[in-house]
PDB file with one MODEL, atoms N, CA, C and O in Angstrom:
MODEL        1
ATOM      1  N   UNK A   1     106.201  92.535  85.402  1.00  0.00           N
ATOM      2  CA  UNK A   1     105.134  91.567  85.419  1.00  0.00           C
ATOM      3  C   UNK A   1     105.135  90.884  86.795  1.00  0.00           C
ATOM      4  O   UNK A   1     106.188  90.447  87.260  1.00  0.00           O
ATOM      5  N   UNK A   2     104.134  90.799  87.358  1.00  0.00           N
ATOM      6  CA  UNK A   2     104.183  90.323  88.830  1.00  0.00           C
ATOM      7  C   UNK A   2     104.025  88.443  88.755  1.00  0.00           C
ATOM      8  O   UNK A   2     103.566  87.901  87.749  1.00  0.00           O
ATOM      9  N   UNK A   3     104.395  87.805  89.739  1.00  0.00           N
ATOM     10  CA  UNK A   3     104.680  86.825  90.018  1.00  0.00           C
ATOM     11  C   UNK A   3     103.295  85.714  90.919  1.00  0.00           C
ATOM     12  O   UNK A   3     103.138  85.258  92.051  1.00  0.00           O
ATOM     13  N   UNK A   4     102.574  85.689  89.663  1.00  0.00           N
ATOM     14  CA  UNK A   4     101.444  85.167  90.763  1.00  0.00           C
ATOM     15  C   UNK A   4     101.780  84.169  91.221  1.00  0.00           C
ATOM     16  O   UNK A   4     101.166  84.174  92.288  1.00  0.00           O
ATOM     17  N   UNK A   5     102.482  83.039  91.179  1.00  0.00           N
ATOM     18  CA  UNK A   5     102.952  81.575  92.198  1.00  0.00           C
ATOM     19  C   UNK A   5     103.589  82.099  93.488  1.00  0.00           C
ATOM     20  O   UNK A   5     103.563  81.422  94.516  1.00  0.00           O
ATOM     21  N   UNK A   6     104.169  83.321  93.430  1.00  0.00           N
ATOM     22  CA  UNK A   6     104.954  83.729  94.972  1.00  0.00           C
ATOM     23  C   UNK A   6     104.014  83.634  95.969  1.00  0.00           C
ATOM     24  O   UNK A   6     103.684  84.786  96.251  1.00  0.00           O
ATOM     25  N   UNK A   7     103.590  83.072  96.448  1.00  0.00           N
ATOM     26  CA  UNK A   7     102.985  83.054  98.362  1.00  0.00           C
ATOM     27  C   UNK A   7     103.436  84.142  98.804  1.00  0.00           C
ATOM     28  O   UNK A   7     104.381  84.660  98.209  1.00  0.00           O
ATOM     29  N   UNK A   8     102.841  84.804 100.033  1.00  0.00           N
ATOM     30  CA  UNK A   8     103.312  86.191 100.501  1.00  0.00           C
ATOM     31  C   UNK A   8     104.014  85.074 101.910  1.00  0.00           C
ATOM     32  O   UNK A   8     103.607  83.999 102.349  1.00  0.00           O
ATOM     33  N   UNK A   9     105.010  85.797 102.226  1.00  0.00           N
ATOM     34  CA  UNK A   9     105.200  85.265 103.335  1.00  0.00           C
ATOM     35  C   UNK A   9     104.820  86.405 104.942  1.00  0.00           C
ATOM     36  O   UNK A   9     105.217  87.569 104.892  1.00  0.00           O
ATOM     37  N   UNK A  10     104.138  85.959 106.099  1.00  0.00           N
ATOM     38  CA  UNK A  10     103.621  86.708 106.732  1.00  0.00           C
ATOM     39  C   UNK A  10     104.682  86.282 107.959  1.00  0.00           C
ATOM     40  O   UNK A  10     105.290  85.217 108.067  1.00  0.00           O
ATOM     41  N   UNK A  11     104.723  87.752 109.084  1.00  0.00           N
ATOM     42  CA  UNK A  11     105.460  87.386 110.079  1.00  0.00           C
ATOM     43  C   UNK A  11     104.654  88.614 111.273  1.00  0.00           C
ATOM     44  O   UNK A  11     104.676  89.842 111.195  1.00  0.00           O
ATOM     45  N   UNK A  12     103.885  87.602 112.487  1.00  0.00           N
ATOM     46  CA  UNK A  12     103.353  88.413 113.462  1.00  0.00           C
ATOM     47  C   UNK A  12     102.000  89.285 112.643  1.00  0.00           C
ATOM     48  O   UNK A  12     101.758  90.422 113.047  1.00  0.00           O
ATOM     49  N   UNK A  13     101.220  88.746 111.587  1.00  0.00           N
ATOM     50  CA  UNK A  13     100.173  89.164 111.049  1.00  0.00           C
ATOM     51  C   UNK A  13     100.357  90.439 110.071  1.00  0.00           C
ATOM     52  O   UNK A  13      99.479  91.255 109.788  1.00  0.00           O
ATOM     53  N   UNK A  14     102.128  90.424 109.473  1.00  0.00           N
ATOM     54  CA  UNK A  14     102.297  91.308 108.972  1.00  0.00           C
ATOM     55  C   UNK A  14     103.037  90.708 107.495  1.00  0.00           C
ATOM     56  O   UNK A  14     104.113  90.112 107.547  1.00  0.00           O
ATOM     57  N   UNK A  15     102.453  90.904 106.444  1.00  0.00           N
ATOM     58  CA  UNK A  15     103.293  90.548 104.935  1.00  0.00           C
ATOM     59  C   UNK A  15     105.023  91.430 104.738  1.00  0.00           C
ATOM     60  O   UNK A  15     105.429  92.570 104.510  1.00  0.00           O
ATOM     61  N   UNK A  16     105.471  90.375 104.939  1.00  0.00           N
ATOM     62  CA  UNK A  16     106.703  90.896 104.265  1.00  0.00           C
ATOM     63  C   UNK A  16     107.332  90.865 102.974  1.00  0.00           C
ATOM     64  O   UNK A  16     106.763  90.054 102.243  1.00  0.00           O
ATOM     65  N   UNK A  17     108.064  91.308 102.559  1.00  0.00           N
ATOM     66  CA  UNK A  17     108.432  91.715 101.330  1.00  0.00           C
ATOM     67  C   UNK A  17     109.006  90.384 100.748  1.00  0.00           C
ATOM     68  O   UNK A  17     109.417  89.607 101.610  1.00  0.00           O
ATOM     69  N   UNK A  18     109.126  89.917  99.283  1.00  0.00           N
ATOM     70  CA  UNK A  18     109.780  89.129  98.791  1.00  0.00           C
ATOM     71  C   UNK A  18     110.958  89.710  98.051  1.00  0.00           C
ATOM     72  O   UNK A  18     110.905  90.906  97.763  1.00  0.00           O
ATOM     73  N   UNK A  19     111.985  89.020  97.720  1.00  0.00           N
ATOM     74  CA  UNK A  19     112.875  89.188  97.816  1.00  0.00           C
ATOM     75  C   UNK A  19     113.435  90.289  96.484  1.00  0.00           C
ATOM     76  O   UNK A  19     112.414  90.209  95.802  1.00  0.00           O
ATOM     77  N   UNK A  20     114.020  90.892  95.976  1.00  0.00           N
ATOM     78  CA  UNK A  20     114.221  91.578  94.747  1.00  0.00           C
ATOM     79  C   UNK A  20     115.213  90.764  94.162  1.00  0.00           C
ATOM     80  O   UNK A  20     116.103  90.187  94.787  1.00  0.00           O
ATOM     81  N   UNK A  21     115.007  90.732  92.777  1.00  0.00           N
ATOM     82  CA  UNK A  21     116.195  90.080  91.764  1.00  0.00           C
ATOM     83  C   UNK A  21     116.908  91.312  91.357  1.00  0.00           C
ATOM     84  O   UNK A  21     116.152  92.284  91.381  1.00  0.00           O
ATOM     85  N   UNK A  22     118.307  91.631  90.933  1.00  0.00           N
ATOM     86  CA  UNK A  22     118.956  92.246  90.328  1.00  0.00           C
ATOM     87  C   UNK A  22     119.096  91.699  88.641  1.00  0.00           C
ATOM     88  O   UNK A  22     118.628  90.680  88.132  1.00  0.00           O
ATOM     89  N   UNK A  23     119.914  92.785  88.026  1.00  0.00           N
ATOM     90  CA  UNK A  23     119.852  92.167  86.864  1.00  0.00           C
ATOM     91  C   UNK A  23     121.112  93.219  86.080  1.00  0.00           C
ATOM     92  O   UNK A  23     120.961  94.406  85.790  1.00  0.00           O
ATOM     93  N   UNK A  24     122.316  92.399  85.865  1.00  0.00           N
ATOM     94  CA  UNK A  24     123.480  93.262  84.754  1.00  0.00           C
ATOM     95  C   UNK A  24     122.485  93.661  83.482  1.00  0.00           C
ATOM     96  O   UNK A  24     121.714  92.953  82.834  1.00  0.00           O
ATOM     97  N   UNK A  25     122.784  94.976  83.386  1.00  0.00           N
ATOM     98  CA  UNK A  25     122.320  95.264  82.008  1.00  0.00           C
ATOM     99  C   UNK A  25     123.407  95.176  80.844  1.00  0.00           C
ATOM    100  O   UNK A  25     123.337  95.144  79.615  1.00  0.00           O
ATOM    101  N   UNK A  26     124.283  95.155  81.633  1.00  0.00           N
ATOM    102  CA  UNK A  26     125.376  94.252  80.196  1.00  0.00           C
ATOM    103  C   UNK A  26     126.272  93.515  80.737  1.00  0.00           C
ATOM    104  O   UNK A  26     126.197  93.280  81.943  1.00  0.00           O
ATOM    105  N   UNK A  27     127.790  92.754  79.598  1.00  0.00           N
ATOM    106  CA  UNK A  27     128.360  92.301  80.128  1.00  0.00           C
ATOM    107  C   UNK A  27     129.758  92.208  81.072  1.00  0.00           C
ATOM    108  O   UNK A  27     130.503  91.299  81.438  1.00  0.00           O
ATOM    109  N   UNK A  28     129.685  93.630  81.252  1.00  0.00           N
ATOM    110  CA  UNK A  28     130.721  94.137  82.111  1.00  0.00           C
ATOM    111  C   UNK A  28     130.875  93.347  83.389  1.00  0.00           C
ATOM    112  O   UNK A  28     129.990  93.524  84.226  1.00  0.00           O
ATOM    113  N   UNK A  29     131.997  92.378  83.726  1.00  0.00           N
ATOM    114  CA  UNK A  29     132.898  91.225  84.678  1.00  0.00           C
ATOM    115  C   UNK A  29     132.403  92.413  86.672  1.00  0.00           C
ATOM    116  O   UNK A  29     131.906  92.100  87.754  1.00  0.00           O
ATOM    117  N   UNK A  30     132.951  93.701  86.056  1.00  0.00           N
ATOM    118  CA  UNK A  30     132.326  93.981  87.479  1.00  0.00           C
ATOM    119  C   UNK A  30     130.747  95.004  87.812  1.00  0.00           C
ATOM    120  O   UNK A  30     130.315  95.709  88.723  1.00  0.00           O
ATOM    121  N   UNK A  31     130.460  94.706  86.938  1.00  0.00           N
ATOM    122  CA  UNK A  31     128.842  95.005  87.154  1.00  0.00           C
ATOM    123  C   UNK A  31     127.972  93.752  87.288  1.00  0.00           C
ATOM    124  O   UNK A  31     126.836  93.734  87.761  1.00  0.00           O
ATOM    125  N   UNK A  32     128.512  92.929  86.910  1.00  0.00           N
ATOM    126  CA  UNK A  32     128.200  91.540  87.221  1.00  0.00           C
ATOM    127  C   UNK A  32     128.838  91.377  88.512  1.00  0.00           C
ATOM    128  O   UNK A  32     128.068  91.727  89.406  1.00  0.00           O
ATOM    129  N   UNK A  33     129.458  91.154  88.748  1.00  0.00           N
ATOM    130  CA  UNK A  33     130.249  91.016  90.283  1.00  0.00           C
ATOM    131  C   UNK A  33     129.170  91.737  91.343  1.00  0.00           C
ATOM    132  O   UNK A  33     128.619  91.051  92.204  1.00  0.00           O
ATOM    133  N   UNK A  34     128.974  92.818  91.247  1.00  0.00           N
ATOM    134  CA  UNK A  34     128.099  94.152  91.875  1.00  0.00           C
ATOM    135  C   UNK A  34     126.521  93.355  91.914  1.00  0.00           C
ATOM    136  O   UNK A  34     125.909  92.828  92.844  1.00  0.00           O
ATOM    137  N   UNK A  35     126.336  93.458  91.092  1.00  0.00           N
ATOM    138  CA  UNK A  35     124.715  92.673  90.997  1.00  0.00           C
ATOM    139  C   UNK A  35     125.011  91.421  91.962  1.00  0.00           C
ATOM    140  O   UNK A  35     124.443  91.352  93.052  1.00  0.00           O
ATOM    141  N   UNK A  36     125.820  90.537  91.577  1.00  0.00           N
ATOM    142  CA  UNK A  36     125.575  89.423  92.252  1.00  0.00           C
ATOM    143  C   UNK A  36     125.486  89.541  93.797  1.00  0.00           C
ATOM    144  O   UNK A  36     124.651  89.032  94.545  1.00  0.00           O
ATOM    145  N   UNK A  37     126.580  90.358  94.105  1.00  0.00           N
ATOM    146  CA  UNK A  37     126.539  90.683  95.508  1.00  0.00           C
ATOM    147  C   UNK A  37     125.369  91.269  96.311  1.00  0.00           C
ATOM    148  O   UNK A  37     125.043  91.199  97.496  1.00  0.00           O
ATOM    149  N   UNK A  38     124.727  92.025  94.952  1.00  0.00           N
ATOM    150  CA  UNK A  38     123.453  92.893  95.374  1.00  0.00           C
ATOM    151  C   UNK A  38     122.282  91.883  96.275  1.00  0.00           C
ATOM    152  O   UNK A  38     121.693  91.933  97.355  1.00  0.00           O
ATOM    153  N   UNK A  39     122.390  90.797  94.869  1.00  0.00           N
ATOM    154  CA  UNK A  39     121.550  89.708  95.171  1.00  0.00           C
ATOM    155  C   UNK A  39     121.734  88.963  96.448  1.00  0.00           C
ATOM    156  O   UNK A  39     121.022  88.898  97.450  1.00  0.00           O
ATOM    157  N   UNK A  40     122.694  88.507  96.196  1.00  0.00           N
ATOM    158  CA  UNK A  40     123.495  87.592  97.518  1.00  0.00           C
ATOM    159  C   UNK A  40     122.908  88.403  98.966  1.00  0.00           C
ATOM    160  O   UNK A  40     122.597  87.728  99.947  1.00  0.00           O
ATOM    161  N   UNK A  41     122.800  89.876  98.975  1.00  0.00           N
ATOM    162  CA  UNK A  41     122.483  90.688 100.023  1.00  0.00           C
ATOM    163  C   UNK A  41     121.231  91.042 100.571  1.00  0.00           C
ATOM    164  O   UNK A  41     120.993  91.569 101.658  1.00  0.00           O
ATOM    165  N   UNK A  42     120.306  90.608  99.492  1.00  0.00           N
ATOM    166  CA  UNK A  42     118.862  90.561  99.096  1.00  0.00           C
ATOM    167  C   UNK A  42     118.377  89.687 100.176  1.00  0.00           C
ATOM    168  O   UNK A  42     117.751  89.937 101.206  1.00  0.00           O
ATOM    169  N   UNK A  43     118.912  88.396  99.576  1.00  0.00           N
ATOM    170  CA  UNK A  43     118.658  86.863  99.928  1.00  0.00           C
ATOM    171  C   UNK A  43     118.805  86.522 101.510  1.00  0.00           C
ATOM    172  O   UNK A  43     118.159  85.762 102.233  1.00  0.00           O
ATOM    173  N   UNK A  44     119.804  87.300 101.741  1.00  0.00           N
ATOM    174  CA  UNK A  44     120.199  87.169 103.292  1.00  0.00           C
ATOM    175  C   UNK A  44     119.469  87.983 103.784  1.00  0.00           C
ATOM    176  O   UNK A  44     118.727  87.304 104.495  1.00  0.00           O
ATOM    177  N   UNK A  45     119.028  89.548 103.930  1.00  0.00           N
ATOM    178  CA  UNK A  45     118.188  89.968 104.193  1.00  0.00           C
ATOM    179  C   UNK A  45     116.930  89.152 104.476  1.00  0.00           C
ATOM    180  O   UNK A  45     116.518  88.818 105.586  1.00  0.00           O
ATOM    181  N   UNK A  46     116.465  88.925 103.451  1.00  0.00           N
ATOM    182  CA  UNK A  46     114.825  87.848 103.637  1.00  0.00           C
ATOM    183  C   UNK A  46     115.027  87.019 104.405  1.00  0.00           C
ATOM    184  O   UNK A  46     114.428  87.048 105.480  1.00  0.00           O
ATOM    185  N   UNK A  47     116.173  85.744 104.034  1.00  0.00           N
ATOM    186  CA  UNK A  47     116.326  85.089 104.923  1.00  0.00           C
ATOM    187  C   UNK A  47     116.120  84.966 106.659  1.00  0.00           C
ATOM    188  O   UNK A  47     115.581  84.126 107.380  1.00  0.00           O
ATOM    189  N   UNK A  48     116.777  86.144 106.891  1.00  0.00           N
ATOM    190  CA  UNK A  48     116.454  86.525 108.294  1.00  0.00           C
ATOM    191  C   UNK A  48     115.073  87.277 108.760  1.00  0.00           C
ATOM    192  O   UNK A  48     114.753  87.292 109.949  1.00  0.00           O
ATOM    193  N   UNK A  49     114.337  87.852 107.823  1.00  0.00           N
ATOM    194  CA  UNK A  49     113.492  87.984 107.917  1.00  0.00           C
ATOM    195  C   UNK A  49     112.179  86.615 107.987  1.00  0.00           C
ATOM    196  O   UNK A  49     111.143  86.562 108.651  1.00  0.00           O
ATOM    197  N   UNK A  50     112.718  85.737 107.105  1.00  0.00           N
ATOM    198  CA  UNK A  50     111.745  84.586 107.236  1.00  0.00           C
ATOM    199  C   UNK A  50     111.913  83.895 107.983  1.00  0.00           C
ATOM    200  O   UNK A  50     110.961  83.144 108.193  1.00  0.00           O
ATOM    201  N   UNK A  51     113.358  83.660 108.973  1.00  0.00           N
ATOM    202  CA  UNK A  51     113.504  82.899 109.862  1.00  0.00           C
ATOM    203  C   UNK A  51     112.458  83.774 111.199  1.00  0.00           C
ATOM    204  O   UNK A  51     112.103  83.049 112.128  1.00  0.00           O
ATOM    205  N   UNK A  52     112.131  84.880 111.227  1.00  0.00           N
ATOM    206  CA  UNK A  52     111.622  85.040 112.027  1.00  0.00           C
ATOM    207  C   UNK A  52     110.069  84.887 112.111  1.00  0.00           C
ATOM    208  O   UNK A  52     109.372  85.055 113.112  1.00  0.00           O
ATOM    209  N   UNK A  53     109.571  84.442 110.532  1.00  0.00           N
ATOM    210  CA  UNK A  53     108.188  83.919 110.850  1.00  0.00           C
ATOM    211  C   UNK A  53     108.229  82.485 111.026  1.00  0.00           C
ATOM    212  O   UNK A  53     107.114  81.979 111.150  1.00  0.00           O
ATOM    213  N   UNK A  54     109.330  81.599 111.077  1.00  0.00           N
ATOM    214  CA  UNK A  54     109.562  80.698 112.289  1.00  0.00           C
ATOM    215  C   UNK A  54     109.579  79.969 113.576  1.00  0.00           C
ATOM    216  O   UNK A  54     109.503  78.856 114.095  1.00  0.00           O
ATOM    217  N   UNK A  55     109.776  81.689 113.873  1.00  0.00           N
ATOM    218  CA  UNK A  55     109.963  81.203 115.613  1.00  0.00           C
ATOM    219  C   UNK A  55     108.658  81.038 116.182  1.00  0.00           C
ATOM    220  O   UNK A  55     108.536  80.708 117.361  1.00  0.00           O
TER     221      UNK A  55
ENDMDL
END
């Protein structure tokens, strides 16, 4: 289901991607671990990507 409140964020007249969520499909301690990191890796990605519609 798509996210209509997300704003696109643009950089140099170009839309960049928003960010992906991960998601454990169960409760396994290191598939959870794995996802989170996934995420955590996501986040930083964009991040640097949005700092550059910043400058």
């Amino acid at each position: 289901m798509p996210d209509d409140t997300a704003d696109p964020v643009v950089v140099q007249g170009q839309p960049i991607p928003l960010p992906l969520r991960f998601f454990a499909v169960d409760d396994n301690r290191e598939l959870k671990a794995y996802v989170a990191e996934l995420n955590r890796k996501e986040q930083e990605a964009c991040r640097a990507l949005y700092s550059k519609a910043s400058e």
